[in-house]
C-alpha positions in Angstrom: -208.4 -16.8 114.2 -205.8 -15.6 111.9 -203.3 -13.1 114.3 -202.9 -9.5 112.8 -200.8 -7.9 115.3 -198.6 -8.3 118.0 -198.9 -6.3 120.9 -195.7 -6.5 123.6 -195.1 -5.0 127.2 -191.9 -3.6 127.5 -189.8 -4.1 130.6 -189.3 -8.3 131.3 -190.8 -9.0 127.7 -188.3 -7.0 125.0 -186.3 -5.5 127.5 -184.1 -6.4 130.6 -184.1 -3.1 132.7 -184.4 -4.2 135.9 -181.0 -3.5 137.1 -181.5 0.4 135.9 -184.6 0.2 137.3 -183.4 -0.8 140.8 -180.4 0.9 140.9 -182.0 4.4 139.9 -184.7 3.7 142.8 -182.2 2.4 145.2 -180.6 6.0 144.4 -183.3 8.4 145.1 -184.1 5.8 148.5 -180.2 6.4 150.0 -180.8 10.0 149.2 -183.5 10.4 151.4 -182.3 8.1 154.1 -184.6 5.5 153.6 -183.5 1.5 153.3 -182.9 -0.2 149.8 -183.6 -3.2 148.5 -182.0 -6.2 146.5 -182.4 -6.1 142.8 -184.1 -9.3 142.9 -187.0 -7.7 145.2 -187.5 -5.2 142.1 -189.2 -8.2 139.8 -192.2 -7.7 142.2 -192.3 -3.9 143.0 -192.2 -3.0 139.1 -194.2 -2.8 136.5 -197.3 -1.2 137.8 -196.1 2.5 137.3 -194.0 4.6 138.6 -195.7 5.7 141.5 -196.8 2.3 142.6 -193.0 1.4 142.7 -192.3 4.1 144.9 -194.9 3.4 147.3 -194.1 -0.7 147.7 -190.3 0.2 148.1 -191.0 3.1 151.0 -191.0 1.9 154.4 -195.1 1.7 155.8 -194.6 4.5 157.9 -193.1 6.8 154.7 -195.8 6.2 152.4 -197.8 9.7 151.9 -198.2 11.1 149.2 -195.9 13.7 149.5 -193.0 11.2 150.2 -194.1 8.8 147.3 -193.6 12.7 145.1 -190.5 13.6 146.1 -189.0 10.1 145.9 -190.6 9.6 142.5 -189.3 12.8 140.9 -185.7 11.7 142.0 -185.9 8.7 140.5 -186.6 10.2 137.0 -183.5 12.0 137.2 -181.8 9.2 138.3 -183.4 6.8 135.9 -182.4 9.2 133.1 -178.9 8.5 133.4 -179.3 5.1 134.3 -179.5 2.5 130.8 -176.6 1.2 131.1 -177.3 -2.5 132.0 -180.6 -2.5 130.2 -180.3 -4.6 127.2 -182.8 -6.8 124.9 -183.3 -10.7 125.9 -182.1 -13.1 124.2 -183.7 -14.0 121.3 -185.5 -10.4 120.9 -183.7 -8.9 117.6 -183.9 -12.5 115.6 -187.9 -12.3 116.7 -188.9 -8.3 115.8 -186.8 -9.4 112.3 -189.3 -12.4 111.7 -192.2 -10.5 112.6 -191.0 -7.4 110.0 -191.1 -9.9 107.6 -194.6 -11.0 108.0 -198.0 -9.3 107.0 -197.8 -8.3 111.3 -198.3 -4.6 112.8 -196.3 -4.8 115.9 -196.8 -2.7 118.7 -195.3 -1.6 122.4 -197.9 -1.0 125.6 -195.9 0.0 128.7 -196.7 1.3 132.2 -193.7 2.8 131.8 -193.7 7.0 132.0 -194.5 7.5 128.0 -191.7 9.8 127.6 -188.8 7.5 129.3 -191.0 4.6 127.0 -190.5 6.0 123.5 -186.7 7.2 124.6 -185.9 3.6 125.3 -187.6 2.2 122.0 -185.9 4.5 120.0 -182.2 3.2 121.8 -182.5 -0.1 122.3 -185.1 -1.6 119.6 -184.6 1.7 117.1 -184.1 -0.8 114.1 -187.2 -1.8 113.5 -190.5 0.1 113.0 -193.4 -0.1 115.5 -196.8 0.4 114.6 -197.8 2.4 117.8 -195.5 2.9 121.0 -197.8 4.3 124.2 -196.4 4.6 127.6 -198.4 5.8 130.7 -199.9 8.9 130.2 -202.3 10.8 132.3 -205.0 11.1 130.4 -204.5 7.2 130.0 -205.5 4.7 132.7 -202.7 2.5 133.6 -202.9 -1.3 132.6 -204.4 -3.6 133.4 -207.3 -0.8 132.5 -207.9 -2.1 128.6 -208.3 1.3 127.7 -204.5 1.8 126.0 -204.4 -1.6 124.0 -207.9 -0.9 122.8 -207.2 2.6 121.6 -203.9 1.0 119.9 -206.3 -1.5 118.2 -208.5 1.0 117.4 -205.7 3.5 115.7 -204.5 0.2 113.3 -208.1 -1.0 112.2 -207.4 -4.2 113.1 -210.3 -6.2 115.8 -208.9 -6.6 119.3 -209.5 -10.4 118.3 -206.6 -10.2 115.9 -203.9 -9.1 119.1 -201.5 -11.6 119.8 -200.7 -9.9 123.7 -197.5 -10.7 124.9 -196.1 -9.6 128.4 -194.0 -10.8 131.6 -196.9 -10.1 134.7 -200.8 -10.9 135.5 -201.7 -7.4 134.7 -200.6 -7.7 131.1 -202.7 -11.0 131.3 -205.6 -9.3 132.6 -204.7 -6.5 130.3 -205.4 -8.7 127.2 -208.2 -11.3 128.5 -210.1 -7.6 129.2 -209.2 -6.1 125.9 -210.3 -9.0 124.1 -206.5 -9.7 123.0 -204.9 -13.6 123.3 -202.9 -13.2 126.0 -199.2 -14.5 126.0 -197.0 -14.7 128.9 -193.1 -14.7 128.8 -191.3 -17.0 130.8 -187.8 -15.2 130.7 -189.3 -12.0 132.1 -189.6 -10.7 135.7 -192.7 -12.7 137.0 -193.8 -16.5 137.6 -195.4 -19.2 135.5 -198.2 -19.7 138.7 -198.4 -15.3 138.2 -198.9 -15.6 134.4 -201.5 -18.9 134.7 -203.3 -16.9 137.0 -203.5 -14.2 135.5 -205.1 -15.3 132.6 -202.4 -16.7 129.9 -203.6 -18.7 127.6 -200.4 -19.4 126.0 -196.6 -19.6 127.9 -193.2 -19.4 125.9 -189.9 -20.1 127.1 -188.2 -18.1 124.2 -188.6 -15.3 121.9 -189.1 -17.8 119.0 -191.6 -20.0 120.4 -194.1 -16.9 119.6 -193.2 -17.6 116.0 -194.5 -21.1 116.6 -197.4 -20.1 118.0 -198.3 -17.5 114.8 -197.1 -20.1 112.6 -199.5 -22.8 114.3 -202.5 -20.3 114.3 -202.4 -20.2 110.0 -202.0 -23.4 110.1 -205.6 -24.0 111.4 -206.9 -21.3 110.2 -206.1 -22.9 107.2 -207.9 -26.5 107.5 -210.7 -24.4 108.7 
């Protein structure tokens, strides 16, 4: 199958933000008097949305709704002022120039709150030009619910079979293998190999470029076929 489009997760797969991420969280926790946690603990309690964040960081007897509210709202102000560490892997920039080059839509999925989600496209990977950007919305299920990546496909004409799906967790795996997208896990991002394997990944890179290889390799039998 010839690839037509690459679509990436966000946070741990173009972007390094966990230490805004923690420290905006750890924030809104101290204001509130409840316990914080190492920025290492954060590669586990992301990436799920907002509110699911907030609820694995509270302590268990803290986690009502109303608590899980209050705490979240904080943490959007505090998150706001907070991008100061974030910054693209490695790799990133020299990979979103190869794909501009190529006959590739590429495109952004995030659980990420949509409006913090385009605000940090437009600072950090501004240069280039994305087919679609979505973050979570509510009138959009959160991943891994296919519904977002299936309405991107749907918006570029281009059959869910034709997504290269690239991403740093098992719900961006699951994500893809539902959506009918090849799923790609990261290896530089906030989550295992085991996590990724599990989760479905048919394909693991250890840097930006080995997705290149990948595309490159795909033409190449698409070719002898």
């Amino acid at each position: 199958m010839r690839f037509k489009a690459v679509l990436f997760d966000l946070d741990g797969t173009l972007l390094n933000t966990l230490e805004d991420l923690a420290d905006s969280v750890n924030a809104s926790l101290e204001k509130f008097g409840f316990p914080t946690h190492p920025v290492a603990a954060y590669r586990y309690f992301v990436g799920d949305g907002l509110m699911n964040t907030v609820l694995r960081v509270l302590p268990d007897n803290r986690r009502d709704e109303a608590t899980i509210k209050m705490v979240a709202a904080v943490q959007r102000k505090e998150y706001d002022n907070r991008w100061g560490k974030t910054h693209a892997y490695d790799g990133v920039p020299e990979l979103l120039d190869s794909l501009e080059k190529q006959d590739l839509r590429v495109c952004i999925l995030s659980n990420k709150p949509d409006d913090f989600t385009r605000a940090i496209v437009k600072r950090f990977l501004g240069k280039w030009k994305f087919a679609a950007v979505q973050g979570q919305k509510g009138d959009i299920p959160m991943k891994p619910d296919p519904s977002a990546a299936i309405k991107i496909a749907r918006k570029l004409g281009i059959s869910r079979t034709q997504f290269v799906y690239v991403g740093d967790t098992a719900t961006d795996m699951q994500t893809a293998k539902v959506a009918g997208m090849f799923p790609v896990g990261v290896l530089w991002g906030f989550r295992t190999q085991g996590e990724l394997i599990s989760g479905g990944a048919k394909a693991l890179i250890e840097n930006p470029k080995d997705l290149l290889d990948l595309l490159k390799l795909s033409l190449e039998l698409e070719g002898k076929k």
